[in-house]
Backbone as a ProteinNet text record, in pm:
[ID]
protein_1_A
[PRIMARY]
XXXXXXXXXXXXXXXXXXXXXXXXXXXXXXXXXXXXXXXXXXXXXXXXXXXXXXXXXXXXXXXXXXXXXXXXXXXXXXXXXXXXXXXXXXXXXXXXXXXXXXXXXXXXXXXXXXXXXXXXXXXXXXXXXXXXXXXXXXXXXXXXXXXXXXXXXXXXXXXXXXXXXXXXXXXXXXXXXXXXXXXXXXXXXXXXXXXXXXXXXXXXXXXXXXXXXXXXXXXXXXXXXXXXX
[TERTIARY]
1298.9	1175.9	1171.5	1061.7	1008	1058.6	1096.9	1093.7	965.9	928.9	828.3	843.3	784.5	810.8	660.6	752.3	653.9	668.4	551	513.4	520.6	538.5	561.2	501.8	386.3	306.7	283.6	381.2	382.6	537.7	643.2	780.1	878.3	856.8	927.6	973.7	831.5	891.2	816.9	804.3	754.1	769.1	617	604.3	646.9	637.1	658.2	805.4	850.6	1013.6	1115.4	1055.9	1069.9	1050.8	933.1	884.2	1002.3	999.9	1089.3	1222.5	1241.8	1410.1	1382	1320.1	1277	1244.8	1180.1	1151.3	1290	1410.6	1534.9	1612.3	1637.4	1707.1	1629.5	1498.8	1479.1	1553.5	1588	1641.5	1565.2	1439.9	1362.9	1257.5	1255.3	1175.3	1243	1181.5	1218.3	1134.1	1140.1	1019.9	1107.7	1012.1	1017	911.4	980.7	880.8	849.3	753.6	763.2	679.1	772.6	710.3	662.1	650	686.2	838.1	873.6	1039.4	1166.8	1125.8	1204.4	1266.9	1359.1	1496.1	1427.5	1464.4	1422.2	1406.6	1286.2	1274.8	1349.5	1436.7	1487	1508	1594.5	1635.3	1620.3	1750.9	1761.9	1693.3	1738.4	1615.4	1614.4	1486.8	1439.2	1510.6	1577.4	1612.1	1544	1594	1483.3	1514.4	1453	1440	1339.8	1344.7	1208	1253.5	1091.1	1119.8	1035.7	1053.1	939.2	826.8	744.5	594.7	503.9	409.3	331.7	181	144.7	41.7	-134.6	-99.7	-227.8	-206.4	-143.7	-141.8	-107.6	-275.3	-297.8	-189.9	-126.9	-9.1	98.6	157.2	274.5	246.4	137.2	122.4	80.8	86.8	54.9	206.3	313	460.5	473.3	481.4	580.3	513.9	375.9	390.1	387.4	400.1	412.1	585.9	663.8	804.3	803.6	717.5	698.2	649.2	578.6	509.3	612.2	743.1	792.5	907.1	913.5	1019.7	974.6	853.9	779.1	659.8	636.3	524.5	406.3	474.6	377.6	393.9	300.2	285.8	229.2	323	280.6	199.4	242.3	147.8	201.3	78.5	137.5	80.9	161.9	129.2	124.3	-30	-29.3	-44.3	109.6	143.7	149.1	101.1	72.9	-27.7	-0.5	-114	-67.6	-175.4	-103.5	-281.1	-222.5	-302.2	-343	-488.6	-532.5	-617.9	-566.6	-651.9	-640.9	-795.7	-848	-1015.1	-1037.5	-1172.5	-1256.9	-1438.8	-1433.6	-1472.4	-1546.4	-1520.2	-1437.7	-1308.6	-1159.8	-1113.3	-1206.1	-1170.1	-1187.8	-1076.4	-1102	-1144.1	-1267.1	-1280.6	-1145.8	-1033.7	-938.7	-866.7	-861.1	-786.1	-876.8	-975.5	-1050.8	-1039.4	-1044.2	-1007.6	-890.3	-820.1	-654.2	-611.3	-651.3	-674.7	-729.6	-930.7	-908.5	-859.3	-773.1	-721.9	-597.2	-493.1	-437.4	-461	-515.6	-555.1	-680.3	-743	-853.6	-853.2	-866.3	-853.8	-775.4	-607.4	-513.3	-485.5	-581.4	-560.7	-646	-758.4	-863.2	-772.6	-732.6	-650.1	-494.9	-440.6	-311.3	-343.7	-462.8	-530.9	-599.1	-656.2	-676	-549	-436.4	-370.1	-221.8	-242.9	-195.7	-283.9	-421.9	-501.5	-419.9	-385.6	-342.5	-211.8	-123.3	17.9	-40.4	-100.7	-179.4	-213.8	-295.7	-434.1	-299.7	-201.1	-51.5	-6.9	-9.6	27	-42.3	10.3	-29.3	-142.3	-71.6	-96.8	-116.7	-162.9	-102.6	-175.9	-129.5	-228.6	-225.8	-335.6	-301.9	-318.6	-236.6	-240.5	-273.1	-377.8	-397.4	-390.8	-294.6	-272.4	-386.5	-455.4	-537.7	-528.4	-594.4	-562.8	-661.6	-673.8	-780.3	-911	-832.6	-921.1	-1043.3	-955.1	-1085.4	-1157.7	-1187	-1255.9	-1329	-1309.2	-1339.7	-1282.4	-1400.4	-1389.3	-1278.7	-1231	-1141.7	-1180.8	-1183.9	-1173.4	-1085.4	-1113.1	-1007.3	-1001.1	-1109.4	-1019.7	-1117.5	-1244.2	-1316.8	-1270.3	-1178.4	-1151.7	-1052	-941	-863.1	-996.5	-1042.6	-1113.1	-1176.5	-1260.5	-1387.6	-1280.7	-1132.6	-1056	-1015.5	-997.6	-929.9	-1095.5	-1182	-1279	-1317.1	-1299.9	-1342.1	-1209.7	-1071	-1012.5	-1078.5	-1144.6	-1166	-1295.4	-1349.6	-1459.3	-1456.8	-1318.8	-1321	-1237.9	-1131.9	-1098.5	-1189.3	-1289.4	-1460.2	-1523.3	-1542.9	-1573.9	-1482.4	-1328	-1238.7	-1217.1	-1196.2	-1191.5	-1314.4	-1424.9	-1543.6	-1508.3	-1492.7	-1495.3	-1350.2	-1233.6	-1119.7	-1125	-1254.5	-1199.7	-1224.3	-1298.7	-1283	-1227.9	-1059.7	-944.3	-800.2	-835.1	-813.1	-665	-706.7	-649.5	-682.3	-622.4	-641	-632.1	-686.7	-694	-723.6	-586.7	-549.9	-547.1	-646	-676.9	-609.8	-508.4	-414.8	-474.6	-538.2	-551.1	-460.1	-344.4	-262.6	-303.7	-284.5	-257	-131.9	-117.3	12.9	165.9	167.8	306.5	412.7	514.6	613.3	649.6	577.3	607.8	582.1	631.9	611.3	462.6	404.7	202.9	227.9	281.9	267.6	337.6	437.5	468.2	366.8	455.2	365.2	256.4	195.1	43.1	78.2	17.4	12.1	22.3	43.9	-31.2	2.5	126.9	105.7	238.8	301.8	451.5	475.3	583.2	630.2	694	707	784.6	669.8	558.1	449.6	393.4	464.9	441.4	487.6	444.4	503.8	598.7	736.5	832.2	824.3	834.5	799.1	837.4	1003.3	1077.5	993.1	940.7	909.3	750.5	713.9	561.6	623.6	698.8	696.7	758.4	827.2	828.9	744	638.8	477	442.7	421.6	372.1	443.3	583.9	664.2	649.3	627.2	563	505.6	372.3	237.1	336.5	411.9	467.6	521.7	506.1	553.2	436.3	312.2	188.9	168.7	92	75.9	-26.3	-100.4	-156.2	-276.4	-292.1	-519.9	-470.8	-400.3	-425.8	-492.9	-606.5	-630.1	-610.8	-586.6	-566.6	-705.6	-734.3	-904.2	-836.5	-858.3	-863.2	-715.3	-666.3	-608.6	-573.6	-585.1	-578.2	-422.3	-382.8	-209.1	-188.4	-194.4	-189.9	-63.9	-38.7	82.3	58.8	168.3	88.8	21.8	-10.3	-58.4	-225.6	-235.1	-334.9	-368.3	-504.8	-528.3	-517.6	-432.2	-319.7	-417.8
-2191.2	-2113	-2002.9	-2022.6	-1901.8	-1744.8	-1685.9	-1498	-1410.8	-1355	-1326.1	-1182.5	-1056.6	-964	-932.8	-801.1	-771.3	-586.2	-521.5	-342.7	-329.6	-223	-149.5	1.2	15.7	181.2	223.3	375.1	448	418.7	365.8	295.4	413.4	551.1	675.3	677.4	623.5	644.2	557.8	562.5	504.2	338.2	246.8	153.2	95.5	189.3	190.8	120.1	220.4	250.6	96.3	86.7	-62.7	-157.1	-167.8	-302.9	-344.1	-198.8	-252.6	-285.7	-228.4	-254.9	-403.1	-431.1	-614.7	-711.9	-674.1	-757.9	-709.1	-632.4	-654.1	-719.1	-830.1	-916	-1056	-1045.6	-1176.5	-1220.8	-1315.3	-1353.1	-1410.3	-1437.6	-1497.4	-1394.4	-1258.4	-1117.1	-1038.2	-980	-902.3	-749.6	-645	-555.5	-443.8	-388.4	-239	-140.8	14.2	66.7	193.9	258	379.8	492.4	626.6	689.8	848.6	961.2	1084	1101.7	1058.7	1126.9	1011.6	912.5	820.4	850.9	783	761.6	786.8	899	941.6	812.3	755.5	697.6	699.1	612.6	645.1	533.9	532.8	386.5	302.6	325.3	179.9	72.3	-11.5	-127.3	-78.8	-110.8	-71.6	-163.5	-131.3	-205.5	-211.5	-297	-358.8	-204.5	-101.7	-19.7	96.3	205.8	316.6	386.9	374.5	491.2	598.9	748.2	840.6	802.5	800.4	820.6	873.9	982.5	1051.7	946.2	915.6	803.1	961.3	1061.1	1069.8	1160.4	1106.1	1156.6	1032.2	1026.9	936.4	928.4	1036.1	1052.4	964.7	1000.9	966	829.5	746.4	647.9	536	614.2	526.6	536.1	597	581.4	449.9	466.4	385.9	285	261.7	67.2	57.6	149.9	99.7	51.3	111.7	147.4	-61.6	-109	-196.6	-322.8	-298.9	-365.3	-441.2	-320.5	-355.7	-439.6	-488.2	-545.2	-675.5	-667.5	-776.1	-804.5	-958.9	-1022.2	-1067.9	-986.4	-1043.9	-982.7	-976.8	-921.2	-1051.5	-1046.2	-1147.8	-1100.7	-991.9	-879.1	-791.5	-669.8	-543.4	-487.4	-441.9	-354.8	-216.3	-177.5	-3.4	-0.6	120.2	104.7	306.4	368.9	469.9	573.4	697.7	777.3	893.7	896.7	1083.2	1072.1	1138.9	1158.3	1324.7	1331.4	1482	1462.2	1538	1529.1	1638.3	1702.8	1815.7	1795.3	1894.8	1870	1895.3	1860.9	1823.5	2016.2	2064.8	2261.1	2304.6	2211.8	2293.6	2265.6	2111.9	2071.8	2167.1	2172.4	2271.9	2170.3	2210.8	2126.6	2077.4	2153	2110.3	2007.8	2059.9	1932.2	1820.6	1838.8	1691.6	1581	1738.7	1622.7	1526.9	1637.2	1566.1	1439.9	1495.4	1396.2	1226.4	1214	1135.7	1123.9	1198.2	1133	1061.2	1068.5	988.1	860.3	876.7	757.2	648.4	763.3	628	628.4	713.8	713.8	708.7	715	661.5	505.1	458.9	260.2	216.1	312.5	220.7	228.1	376.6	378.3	288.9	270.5	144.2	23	-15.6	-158.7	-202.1	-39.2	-108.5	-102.2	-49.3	-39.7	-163.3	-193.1	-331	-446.5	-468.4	-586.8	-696.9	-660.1	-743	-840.1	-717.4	-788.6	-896.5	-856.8	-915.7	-1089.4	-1077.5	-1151.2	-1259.6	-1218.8	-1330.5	-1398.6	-1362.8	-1455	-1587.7	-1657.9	-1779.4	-1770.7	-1701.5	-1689.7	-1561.8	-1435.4	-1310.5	-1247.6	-1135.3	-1122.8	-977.7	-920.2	-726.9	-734.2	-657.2	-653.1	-460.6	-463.1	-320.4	-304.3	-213.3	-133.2	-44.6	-35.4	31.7	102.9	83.4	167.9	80.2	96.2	95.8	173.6	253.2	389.9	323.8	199.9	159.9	96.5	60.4	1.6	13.6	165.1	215.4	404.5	455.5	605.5	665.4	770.1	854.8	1039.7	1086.5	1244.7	1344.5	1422.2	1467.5	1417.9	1299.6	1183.6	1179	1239.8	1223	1167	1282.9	1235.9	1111.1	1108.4	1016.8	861.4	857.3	760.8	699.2	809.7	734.7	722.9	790.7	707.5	594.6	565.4	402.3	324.5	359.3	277.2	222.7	341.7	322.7	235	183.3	89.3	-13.2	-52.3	-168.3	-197.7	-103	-102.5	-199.7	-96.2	-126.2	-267.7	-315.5	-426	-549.9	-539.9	-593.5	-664.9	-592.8	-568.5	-614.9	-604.6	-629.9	-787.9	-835.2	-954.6	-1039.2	-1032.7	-1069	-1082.3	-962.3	-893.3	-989.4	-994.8	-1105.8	-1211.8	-1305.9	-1435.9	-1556.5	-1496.6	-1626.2	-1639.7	-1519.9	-1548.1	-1562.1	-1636.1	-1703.6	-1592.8	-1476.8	-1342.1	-1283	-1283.5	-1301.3	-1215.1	-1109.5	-988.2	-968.4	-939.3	-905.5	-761.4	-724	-601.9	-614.2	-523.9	-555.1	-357.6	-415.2	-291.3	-225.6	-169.2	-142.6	-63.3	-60.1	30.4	123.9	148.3	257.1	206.2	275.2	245.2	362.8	361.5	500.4	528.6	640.8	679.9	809.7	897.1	1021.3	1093.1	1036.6	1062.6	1128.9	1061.2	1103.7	1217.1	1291.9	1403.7	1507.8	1609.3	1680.8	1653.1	1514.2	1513.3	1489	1540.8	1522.1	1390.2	1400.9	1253.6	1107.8	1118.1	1008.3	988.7	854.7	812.6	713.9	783.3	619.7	489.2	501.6	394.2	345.1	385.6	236.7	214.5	249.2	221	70.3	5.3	-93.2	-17.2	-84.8	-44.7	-51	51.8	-34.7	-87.9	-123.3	-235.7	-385.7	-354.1	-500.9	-517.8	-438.2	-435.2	-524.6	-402.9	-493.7	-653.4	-713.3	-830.9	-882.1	-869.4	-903.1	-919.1	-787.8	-772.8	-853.4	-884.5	-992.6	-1106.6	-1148.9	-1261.2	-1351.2	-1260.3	-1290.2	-1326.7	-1307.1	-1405.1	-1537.5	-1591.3	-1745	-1837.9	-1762.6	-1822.7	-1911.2	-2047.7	-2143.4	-2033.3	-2045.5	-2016.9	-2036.8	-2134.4	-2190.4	-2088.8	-2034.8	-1970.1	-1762	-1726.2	-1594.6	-1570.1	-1455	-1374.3	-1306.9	-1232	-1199.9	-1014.6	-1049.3	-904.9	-981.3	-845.7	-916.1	-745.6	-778.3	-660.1	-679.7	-592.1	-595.3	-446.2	-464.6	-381.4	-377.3	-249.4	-251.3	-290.2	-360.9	-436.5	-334.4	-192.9	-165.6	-128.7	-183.8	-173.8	-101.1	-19	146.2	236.2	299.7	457.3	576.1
-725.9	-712.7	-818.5	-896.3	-962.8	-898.1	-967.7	-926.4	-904.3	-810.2	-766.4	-819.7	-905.2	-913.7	-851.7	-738.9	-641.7	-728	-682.1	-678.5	-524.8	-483.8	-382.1	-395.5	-385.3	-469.2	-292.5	-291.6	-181.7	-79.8	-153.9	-118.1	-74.4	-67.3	-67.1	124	240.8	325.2	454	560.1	608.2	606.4	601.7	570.5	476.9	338.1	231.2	192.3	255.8	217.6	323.5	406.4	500	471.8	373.8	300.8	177.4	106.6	10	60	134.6	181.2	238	270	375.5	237.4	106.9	40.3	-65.1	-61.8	-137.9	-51.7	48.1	107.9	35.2	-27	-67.9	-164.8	-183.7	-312.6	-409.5	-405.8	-501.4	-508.3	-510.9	-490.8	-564	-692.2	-751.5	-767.6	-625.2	-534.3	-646.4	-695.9	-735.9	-663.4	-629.9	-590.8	-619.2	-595.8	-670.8	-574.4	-540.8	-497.8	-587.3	-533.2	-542	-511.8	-445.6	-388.8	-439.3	-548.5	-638.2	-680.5	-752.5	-888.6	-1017.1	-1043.4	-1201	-1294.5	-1382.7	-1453.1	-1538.4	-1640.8	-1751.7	-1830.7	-1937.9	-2022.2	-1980	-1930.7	-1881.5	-1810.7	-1788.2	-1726.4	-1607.9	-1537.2	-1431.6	-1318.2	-1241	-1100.8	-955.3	-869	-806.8	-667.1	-703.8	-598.9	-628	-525.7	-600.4	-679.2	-767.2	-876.6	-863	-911.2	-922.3	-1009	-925.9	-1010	-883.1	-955.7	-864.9	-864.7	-777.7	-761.7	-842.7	-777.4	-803.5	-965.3	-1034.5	-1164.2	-1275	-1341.2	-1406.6	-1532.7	-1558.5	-1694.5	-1612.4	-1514.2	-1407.7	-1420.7	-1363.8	-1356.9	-1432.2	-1608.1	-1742.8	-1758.1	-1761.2	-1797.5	-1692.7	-1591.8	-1476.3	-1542.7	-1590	-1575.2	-1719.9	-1826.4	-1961	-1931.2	-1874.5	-1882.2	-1781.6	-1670.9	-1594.2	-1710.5	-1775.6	-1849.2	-1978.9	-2015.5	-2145.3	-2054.4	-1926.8	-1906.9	-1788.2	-1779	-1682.1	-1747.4	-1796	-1789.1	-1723.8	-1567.6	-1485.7	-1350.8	-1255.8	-1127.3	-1051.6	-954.3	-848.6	-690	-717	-575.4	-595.2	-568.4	-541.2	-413.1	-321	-175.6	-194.7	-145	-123.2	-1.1	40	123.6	160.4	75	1.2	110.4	132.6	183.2	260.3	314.5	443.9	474.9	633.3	706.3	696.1	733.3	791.7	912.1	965.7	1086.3	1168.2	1110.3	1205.1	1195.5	1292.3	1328.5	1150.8	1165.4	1000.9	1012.6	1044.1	1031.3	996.6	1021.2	974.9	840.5	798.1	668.9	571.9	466.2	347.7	217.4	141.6	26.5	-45.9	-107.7	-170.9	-84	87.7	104.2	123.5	121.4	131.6	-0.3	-101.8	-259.5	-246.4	-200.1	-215.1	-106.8	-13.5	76.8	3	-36.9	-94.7	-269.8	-297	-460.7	-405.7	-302.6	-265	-173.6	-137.4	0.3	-88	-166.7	-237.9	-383	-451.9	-590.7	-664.9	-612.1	-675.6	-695.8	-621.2	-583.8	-669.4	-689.1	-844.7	-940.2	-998.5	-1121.5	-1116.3	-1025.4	-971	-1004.5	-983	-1000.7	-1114.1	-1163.6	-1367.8	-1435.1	-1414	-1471.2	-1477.9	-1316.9	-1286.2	-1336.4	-1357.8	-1388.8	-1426.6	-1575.6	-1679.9	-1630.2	-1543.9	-1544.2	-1391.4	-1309.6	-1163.8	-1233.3	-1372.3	-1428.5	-1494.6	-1538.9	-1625	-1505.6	-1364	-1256.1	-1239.4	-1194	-1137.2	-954.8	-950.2	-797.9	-702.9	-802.1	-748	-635.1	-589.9	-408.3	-445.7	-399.3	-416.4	-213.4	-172.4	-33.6	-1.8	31.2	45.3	253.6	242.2	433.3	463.3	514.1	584.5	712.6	750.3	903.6	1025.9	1154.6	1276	1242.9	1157.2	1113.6	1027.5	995.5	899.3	960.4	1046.8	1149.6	1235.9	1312.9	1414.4	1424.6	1406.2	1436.6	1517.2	1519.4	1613.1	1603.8	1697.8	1710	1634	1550.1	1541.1	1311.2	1297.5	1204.6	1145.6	1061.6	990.7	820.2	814.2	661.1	601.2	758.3	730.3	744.9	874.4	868.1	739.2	712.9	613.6	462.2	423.3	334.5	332.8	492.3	491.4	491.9	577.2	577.6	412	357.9	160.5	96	184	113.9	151.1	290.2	308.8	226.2	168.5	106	-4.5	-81.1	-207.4	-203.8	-104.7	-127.4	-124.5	22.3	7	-175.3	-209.3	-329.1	-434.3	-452.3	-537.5	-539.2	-389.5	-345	-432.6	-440.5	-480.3	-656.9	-702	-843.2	-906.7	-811.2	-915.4	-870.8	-796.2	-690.8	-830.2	-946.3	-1006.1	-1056.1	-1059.2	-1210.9	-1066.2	-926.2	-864.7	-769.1	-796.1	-734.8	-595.5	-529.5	-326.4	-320.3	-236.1	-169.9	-43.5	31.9	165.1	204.3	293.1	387.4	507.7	537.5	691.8	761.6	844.1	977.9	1012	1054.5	1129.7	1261	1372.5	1499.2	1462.4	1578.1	1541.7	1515.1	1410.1	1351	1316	1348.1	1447.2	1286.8	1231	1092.6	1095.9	990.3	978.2	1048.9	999.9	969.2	1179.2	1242.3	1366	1425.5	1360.8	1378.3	1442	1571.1	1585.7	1615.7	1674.8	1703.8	1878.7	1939.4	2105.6	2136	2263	2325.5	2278.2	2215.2	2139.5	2173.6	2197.3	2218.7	2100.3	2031.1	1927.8	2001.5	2144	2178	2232.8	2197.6	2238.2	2116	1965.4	1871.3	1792.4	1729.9	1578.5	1525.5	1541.9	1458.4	1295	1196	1054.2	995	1064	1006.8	1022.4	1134.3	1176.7	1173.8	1140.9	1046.7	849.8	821.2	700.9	703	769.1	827.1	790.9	844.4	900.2	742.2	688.5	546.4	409.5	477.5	347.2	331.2	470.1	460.8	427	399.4	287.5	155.2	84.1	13.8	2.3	130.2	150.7	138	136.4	164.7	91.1	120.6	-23.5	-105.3	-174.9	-302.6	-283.6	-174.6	-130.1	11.4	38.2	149.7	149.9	137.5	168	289	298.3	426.1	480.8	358.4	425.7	472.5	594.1	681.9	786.5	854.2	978.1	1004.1	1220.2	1278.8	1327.4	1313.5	1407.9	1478.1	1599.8	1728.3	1776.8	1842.5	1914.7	2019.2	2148.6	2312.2	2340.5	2363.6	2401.9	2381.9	2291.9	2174.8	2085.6	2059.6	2017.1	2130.8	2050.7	2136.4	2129.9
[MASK]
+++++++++++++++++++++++++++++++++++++++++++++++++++++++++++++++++++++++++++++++++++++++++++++++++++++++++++++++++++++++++++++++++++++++++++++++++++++++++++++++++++++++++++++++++++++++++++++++++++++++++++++++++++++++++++++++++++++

């Protein structure tokens, strides 16, 4: 089997950081990932784990894939797996954090995805798998800004899906329910043990690499038993 070189953009913790560790047991997966809280970039060749790059800094993120680019011909998928939550009422929202809010959660994934095109467009078969939320789906209290960011991935994947389907490039939107990760700190009411473990979420998410090649994914919802918490 061909070597699959996978991206991992947002790999520092959480989901992120689970996926890559689940897709370095593959042996035919060659997952790099890159967060804020990474392995200093340098010479040498890049190895299959995270590196620093700040997603919402367009300089940060022309090094990591020129440095990606001089040593890979090609991208077979990349997962954003990437983000942070805010959540307070919208009166409490402050303009700056609303920027920041979306330059990570939405505007770091356009500039990720022109900048990935080319190496995505040299695949045979490549998939961009963007994580979303419930949020993107369905409103919550409390969740204005986080909401309408994830709702604007499913937007833009909507749209992306359409925009690469004739250079034969799949684009998978995955929902999540609750998944026992940082983002839930400190919020009431909420138990991680009726949460998705994110070991076994990214499971779920590695998967999508076994897929034949006529198979899209589309959308898919994954709930914890208990459903939305």
């Amino acid at each position: 089997m061909d070597r699959l070189n996978v991206i991992v953009a947002g790999a520092g913790s959480g989901i992120g950081a689970s996926l890559l560790s689940e897709l370095q047991k593959k042996e035919h997966v060659y997952p790099i990932g890159f967060s804020r809280s990474g392995n200093e970039l340098s010479e040498k060749k890049l190895e299959s784990k995270n590196y620093s790059c700040d997603a919402t800094n367009v300089e940060s993120l022309e090094i990591f894939f020129k440095k990606y680019k001089n040593e890979n011909n090609k991208l077979d998928a990349i997962y954003f797996t990437l983000g942070n939550g805010l959540f307070k009422k919208i009166e409490e929202i402050t303009n700056q954090e609303l920027i920041s809010h979306f330059q990570l959660n939405v505007f770091s994934i356009f500039q990720i995805l022109s900048l990935a095109k080319p190496l995505l467009f040299s695949s045979k078969s490549p998939f961009v798998c963007l994580v979303s939320s419930t949020a993107g789906k369905i409103g919550f209290p409390d969740s204005t800004a986080y909401s309408a960011s994830k709702h604007a991935i499913a937007g833009l994947a909507k749209s992306l899906r359409e925009e690469w389907k004739p250079n034969g490039i799949r684009v998978f939107t995955v929902y999540p329910g609750a998944i026992s990760t940082e983002i839930w700190e400190g919020r009431k009411n909420f138990s991680k043990k009726d949460m998705i473990e994110p070991e076994e979420f990214a499971k779920f998410l590695a998967s999508f690499l076994d897929l034949h090649p006529s198979i899209n994914i589309d959308e898919s919802y994954v709930l914890p038993i208990k459903g939305i918490l």
